[in-house]
C-alpha positions in Angstrom: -18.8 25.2 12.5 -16.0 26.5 14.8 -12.6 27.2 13.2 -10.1 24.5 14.0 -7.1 26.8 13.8 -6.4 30.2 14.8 -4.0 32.1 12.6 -2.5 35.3 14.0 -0.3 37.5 11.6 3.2 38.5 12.8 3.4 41.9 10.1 1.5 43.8 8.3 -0.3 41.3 5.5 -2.9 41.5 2.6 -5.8 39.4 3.1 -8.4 37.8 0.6 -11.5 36.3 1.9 -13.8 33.7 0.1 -17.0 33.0 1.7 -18.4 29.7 2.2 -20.7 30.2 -0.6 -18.4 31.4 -3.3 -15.7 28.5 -2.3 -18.9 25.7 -3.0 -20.1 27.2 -6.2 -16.4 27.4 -7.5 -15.3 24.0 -6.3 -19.0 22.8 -8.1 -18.1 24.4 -11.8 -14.6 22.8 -11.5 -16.2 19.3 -10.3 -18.9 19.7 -13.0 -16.0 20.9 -15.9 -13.8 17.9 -14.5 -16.7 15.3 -14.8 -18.1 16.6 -18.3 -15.0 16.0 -19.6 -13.7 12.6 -18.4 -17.5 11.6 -19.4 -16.8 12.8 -23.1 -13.9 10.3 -23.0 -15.2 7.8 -21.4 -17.7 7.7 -23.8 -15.1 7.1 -26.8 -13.4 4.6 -24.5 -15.0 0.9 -26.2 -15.3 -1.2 -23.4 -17.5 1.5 -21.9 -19.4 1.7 -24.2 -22.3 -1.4 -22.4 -22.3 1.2 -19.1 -25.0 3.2 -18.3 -24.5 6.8 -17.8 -24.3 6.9 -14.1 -22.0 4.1 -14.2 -19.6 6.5 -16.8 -20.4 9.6 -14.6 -19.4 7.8 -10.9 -16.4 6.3 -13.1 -15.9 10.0 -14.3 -15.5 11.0 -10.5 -13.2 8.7 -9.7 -10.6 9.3 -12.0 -7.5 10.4 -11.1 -5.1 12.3 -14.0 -1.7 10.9 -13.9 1.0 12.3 -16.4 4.0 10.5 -17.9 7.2 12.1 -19.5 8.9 11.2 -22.6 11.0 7.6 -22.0 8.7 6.9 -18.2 8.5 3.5 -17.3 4.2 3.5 -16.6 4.1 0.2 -14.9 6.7 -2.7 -14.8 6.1 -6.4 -15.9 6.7 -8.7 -13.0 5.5 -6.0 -10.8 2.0 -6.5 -8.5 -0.3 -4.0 -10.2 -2.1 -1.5 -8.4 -4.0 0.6 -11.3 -6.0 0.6 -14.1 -4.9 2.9 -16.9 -6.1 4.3 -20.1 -4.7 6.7 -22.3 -6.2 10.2 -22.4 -4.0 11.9 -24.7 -0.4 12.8 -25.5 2.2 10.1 -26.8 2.1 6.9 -27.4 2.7 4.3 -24.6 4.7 0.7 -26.1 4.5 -2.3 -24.4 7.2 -4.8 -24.4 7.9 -7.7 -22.5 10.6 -10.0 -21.7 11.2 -13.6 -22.9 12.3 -16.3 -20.8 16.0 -15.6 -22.9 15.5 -12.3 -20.7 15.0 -10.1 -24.3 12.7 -7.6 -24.4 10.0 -7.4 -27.5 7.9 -4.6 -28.3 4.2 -6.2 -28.4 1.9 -3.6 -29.1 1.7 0.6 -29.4 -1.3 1.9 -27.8 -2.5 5.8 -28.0 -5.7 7.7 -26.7 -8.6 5.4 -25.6 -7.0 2.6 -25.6 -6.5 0.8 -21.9 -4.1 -1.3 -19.5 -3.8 -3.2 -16.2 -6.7 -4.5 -15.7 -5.1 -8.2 -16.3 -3.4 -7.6 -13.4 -6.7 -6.3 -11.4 -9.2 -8.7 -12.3 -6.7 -12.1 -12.1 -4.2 -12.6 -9.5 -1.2 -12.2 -11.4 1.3 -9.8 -12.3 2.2 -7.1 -14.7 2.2 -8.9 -18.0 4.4 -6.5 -19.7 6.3 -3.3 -19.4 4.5 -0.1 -20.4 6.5 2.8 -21.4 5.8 6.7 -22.5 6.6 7.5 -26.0 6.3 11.0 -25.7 4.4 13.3 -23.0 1.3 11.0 -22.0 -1.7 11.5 -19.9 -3.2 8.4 -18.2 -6.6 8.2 -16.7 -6.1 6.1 -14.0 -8.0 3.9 -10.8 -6.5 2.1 -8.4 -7.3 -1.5 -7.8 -10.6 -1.1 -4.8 -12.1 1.7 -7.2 -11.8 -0.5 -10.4 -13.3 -3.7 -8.8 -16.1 -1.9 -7.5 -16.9 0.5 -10.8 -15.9 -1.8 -13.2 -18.2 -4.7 -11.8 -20.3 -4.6 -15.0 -17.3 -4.8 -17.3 -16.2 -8.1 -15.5 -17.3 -10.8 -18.3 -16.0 -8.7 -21.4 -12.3 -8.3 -19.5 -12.1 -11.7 -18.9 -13.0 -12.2 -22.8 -10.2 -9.6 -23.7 -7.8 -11.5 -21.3 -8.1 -14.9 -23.1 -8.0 -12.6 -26.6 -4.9 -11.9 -25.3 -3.6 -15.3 -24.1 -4.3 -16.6 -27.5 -2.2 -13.6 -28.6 0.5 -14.5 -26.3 0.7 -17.9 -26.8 0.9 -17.7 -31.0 4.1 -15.0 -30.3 5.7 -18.1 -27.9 
């Protein structure tokens, strides 16, 4: 293909070269390594466990690694949600939300493998609580077009966990 750009050097300069070639095969290990490992934690993940491997793999791919300092506010409650995120390692991340007396309770501590948002992807409504980073924390994330067409499959058991967590909901009312 023709070049799209010509660059012309305005000094003297040293100049590396990577041929066509050698730029696929590397961006093919790192695309293999990446996909190898998001598969081995996908695979430890328990509502993944019912997909097939090429679902997990095409999931693998479409992963994007988000990472959350100490004390950062991961998603908001009230707040449209846009992802889908489960933990890959680091911290902690504590969820709290906010009574109608405007207090905020803690509600639940999750670490690696577990997973959150998706009550705001697969229903209409909002962030149900606010998600916070105890400690460095590295999400696996998808944004709301991936997760509806990936997660497909998974449809009926997140609607199951959603009224799991209704029930939980309504008996901390």
């Amino acid at each position: 293909a023709p070049r799209a750009a010509t660059c012309v050097a305005t000094s003297d300069v040293r100049l590396w070269v990577l041929d066509r070639t050698s730029y696929k095969i590397i961006l093919m290990k790192t695309t293999i390594s990446k996909r190898e490992a998001h598969k081995g934690f996908l695979q430890r993940v328990s509502i993944l466990s019912q997909l097939t491997e090429y679902e997990v793999l095409t999931i693998s791919d479409a992963l994007v690694e988000e990472l959350f300092d100490d004390g950062a506010i991961v998603c908001e409650q009230g707040q449209v949600g846009d992802k889908f995120y489960m933990i890959k390692e680091g911290g902690s991340a504590v969820c709290s939300q906010i009574d109608v007396n405007g207090i905020s309770h803690e509600v639940a501590h999750l670490s690696t493998g577990a997973y959150f948002g998706e009550i705001a992807l697969v229903t209409s409504k909002t962030r149900q609580a606010t998600v916070t980073a105890s400690g460095c924390l590295t999400c696996l994330t998808l944004d709301r077009a991936l997760f509806k067409r990936l997660m497909g499959p998974l449809q009926d058991i997140l609607m199951r966990n959603i009224e799991e967590y209704n029930k939980f909901q309504a008996a901390n009312i």
